[in-house]
C-alpha positions in Angstrom: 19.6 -4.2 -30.8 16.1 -4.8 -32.0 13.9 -1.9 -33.3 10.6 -1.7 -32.0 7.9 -3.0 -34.2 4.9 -0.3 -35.1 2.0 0.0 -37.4 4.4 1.6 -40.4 6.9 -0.9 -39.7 5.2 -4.1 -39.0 5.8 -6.7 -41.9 2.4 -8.1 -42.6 2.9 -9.8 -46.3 5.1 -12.9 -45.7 6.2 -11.7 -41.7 8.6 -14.7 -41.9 10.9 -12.4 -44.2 10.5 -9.5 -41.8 13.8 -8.5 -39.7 13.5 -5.6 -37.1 17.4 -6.2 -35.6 19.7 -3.4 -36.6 22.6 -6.0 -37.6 20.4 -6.4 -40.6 19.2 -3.1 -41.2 22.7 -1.7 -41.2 24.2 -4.2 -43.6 21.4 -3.4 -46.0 21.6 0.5 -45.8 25.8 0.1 -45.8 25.9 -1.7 -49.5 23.5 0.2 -51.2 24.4 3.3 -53.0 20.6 5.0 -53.9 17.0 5.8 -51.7 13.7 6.3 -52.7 12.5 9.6 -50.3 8.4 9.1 -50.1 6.3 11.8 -48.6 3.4 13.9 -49.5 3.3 17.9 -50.3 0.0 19.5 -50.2 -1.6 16.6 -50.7 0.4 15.0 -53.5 2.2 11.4 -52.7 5.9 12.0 -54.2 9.0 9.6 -54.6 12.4 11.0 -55.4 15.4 8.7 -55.7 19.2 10.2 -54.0 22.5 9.1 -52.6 22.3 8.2 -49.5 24.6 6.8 -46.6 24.2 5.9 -43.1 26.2 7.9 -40.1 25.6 5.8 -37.2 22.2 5.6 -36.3 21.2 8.5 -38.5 20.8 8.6 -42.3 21.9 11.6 -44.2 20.5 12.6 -47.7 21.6 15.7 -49.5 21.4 17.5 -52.5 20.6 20.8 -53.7 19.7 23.6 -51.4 17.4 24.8 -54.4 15.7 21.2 -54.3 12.1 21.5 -54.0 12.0 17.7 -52.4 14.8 18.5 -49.5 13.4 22.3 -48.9 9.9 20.2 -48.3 11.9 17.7 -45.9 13.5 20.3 -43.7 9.6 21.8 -42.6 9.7 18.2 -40.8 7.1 16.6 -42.7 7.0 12.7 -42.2 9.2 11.0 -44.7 9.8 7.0 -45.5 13.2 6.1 -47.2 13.3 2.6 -48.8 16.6 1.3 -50.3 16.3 -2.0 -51.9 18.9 -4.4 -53.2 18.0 -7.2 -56.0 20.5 -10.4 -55.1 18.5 -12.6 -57.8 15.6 -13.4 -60.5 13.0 -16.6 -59.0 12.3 -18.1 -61.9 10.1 -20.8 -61.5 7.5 -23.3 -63.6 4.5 -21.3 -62.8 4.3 -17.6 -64.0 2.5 -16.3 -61.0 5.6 -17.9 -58.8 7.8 -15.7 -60.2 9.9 -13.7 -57.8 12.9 -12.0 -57.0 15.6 -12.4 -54.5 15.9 -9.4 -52.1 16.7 -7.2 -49.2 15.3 -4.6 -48.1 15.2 -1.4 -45.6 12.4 1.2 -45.1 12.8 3.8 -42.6 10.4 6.4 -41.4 11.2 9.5 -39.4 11.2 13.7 -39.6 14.4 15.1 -41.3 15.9 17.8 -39.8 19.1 20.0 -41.8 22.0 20.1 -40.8 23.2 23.7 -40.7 27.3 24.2 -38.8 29.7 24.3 -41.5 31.7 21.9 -39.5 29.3 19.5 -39.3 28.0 19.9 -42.7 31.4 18.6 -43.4 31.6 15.8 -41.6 28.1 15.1 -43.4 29.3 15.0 -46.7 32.6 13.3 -45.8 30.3 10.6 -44.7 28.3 10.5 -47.7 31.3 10.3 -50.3 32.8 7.3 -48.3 29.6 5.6 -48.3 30.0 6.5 -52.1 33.6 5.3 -52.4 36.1 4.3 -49.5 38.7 6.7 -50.0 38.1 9.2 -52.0 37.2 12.0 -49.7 40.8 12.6 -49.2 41.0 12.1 -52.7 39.4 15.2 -53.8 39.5 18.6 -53.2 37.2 19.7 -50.3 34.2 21.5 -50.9 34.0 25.9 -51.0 32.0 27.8 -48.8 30.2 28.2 -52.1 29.6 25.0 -53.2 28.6 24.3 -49.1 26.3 27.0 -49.2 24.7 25.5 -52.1 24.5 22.0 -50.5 21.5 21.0 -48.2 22.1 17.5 -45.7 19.5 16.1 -43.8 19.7 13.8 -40.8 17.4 11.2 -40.2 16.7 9.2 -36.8 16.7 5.3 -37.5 14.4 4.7 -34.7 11.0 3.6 -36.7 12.6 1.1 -39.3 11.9 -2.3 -40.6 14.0 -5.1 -43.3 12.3 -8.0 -45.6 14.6 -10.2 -46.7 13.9 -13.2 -49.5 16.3 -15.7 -50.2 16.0 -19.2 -51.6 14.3 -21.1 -54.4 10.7 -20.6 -56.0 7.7 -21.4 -54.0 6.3 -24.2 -56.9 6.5 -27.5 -57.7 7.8 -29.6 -60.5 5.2 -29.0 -63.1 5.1 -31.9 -65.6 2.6 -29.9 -67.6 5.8 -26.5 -67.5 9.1 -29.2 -68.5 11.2 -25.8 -68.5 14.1 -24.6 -65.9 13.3 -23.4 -63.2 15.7 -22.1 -60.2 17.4 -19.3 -59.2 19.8 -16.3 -61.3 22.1 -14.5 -59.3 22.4 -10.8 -60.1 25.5 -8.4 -58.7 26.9 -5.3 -59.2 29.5 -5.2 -61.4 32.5 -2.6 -62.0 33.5 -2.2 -65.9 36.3 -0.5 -67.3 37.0 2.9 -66.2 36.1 6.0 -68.2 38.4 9.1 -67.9 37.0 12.5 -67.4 37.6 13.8 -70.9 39.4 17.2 -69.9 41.8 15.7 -67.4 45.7 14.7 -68.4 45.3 11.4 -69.8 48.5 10.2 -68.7 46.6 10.0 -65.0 46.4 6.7 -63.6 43.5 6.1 -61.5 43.3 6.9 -57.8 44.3 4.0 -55.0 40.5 4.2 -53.7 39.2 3.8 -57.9 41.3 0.8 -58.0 40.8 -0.3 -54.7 37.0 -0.4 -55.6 37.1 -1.3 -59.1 39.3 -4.4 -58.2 36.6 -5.2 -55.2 33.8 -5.4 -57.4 35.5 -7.2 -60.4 33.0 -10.1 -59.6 30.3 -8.6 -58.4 29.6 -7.2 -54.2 
């Protein structure tokens, strides 16, 4: 399904990069793990970085129900949340052809809180799966206390866009520049557990740790 394209959305720099299908959208809001909310309070621009994860066609962001960004969010003020992954460094034999390797998301909407207890749940279920497969039913649930000091907020992925850049730099053999040139790979990487320092020790790790550790040994 395509997304409609619209002034906010519209890719304008480089529009061959631009993708408005939700195949693409999806697989770039599924494997990253952090947003950047944007949105303006009283007349100040303001950019908070949070967990994130996507239920469906909604995207749910939560945190603190003390948070001055999410108690903003919640009066329905307009909001854009950008998550962008880095798949490489562009190195080329110019300076200004320098790039990166890329995909991205933006999404623009009203947030609205989620307030049942049940599906509060469910939120936050979502969340620590998008997180790490497995581990809700890993860990204890959550208290009405720690609930109650929890905020979620849902938002619509009806106004959304993706840029995508792949490929080699856009220069030419410079005979003037005899240095490599090409493309460096960058992934994300798992390293060597760290146990939680008042825990038994004797605890081995958890099948969804391992199961995620040994799927990221390489790189995503």
């Amino acid at each position: 399904m395509d997304l409609p394209q619209t002034a906010r959305t519209r890719i304008r720099r480089h529009p061959e990069r631009g993708h408005y299908d939700r195949a693409t959208l999806d697989a770039i809001l599924d494997r990253g793990f952090v947003c950047h909310l944007g949105f303006c309070v009283d007349g100040l621009p303001q950019v908070t970085p949070t967990l994130y994860a996507r239920d469906g066609d909604d995207l749910l962001v939560h945190g603190s129900s003390a948070s001055g960004t999410l108690r903003s969010l919640r009066r329905g003020i307009d909001v854009s949340v950008a998550v962008t992954l880095v798949d490489g460094l562009v190195l080329a034999h110019s300076a200004f052809s320098h790039s990166i390797n890329y995909r991205s998301a933006v999404v623009f909407g009203r947030a609205e809180p989620i307030e049942e207890r049940d599906d509060k749940l469910r939120a936050l279920r979502t969340l620590t799966e998008h997180l790490l497969p497995g581990r809700w039913h890993e860990a204890r649930p959550p208290t009405d206390d720690e609930l109650r000091q929890t905020m979620v907020l849902t938002l619509p992925i009806d106004e959304a866009s993706a840029k995508v850049r792949t490929g080699p730099p856009k220069d030419e053999p410079d005979p003037d520049a005899p240095v490599w040139a090409g493309e460096l790979p960058l992934r994300v990487v798992a390293g060597d557990p760290v146990a939680f320092a008042g825990q038994d020790p004797a605890l081995p790790l958890t099948p969804a740790v391992e199961a995620f550790r040994r799927s990221h040994l390489r790189g995503d």
